[in-house]
N, C-alpha and C positions, 0 to 999 in steps of 0.2 A: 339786470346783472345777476348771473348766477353765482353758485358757492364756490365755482372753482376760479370765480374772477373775484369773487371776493376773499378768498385765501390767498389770492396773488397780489392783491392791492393791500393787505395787510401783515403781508409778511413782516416786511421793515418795521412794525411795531415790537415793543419788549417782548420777552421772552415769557410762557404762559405760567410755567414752573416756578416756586423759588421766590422769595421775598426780595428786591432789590433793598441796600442802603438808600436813606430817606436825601442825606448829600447826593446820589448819582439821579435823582429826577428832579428834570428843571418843572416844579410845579405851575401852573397856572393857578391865578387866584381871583375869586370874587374880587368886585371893588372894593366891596365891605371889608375884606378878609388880608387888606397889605396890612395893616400894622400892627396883627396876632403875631406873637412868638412862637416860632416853630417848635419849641420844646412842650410848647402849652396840646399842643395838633392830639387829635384821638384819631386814630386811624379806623378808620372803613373801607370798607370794598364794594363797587355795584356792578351787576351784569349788566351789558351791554346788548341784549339779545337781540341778532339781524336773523329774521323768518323769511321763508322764501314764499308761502300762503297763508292767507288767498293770494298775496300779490307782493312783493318782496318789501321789507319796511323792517322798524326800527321798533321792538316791543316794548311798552311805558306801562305804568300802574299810574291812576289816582289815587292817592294814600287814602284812607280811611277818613269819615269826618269827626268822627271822638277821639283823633288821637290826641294825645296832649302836646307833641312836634309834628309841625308840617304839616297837619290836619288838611286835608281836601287837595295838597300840590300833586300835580304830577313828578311822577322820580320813574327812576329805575331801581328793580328791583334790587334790592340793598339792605345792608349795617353795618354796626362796627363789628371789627373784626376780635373775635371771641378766643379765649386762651386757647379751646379747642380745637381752633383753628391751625390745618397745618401751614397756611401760607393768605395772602389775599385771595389767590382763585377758589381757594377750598372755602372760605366766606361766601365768596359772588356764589358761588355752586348752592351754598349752603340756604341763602334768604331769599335765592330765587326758587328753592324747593319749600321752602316753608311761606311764604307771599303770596305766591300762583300758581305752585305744584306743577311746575318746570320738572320731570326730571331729570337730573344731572348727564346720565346715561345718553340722553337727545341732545349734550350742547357739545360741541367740537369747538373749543376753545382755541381762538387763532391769533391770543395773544392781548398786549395791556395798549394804554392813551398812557401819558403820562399824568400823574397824581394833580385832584386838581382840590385847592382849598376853599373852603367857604365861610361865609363869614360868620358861620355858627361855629367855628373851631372844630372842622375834620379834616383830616386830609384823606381825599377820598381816591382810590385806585381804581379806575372803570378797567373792568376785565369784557375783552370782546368774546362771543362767542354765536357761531352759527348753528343753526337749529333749522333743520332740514323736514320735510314731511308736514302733514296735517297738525296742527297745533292740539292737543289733549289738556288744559288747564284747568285746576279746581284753586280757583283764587280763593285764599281764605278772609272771610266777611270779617275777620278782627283786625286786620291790615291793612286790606285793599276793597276801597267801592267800584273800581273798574280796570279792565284791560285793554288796551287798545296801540294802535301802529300807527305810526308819522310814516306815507310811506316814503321808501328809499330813493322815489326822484324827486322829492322835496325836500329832505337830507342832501342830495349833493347839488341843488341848485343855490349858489354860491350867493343869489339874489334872494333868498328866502328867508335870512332871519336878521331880524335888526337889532340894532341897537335902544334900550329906551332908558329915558330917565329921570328918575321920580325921588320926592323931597322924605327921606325918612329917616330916624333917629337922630335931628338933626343936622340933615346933611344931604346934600345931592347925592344920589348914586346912580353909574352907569351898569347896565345888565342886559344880556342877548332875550329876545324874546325867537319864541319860532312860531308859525301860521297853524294852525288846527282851528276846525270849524267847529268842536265842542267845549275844547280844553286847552286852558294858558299855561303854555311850555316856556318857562323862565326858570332865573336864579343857574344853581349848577345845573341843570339837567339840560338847560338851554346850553350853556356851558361846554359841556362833554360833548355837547351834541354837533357842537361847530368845531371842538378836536377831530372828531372822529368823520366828522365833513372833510376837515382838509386832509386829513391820512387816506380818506378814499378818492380824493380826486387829486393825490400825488404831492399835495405843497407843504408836506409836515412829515 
């Protein structure tokens, strides 16, 4: 799938510009994350970056293992969204130039997923964007211990991520998991990742 079939499969997503009201997105939510009070929500924003090489796919970071959150998970490149921020895109632009030295200039933003929450209390805004050409990344070692791609026909095979579920903080919880032969793609990032599955193969 090329970038001009994938700017056509994501048209129908929100608009790239412009902060929408928190009422007009029907958010998705971690299991963990129904019975947080939406007032309580920090707002964040992640890039969503689809690369077309070596071979077209879906760009992740493993977080750092000293961090004090999230220590070792895969995510997308992200935070919250900072006062200097003009908007979520200008975030997502913003942590994926300081994470993996993405920069901004190379991503052609083709628009949002709808906001999805987690049960650490964000409500997070994955901002899509295409990134065309040879990849140039200088991840920074305070952030990130790795880079790597889920590629894009294991993203849209609709039989690739399951369901799993496991006994924590008292309590059952259900959570997508996705297939990679080095690295466990759970929580939100599995999450966005089966939003942005079904916006590409038409059913969202």
């Amino acid at each position: 799938m090329d970038l001009a079939e994938l700017r056509r499969r994501l048209a129908p997503a929100a608009p790239p510009a412009g902060d929408l009201p928190a009422e007009a997105l029907a958010a998705p939510a971690a299991d963990d994350a129904l019975d947080l009070d939406p007032g309580t929500l920090t707002r964040a924003a992640v890039l969503v970056p689809l690369v077309q090489q070596p071979l077209p796919g879906v760009l992740l970071t493993r977080r750092a293992a000293h961090l004090s959150a999230h220590a070792g998970q895969v995510a997308f490149p992200g935070g919250r969204i900072e006062a200097g921020d003009a908007d979520a895109t200008a975030a997502a632009l913003r942590e994926a130039a300081e994470e993996i030295g993405l920069d901004p200039d190379r991503v052609e933003v083709a628009g949002r997923l709808a906001d999805y929450v987690t049960g650490t209390g964000y409500r997070v805004t994955p901002v899509v964007g295409l990134v065309g050409g040879a990849l140039e990344l200088r991840p920074s070692p305070a952030e990130v211990d790795a880079v790597f791609e889920l590629p894009l026909a294991v993203v849209l095979d609709p039989q690739a991520p399951r369901r799993r579920r496991a006994f924590f903080r008292g309590r059952w919880r259900e959570f997508w998991v996705w297939p990679h032969p080095e690295h466990d793609i759970w929580g939100a990032t599995a999450g966005i990742l089966v939003a942005l599955a079904r916006r590409l193969r038409g059913e969202a």
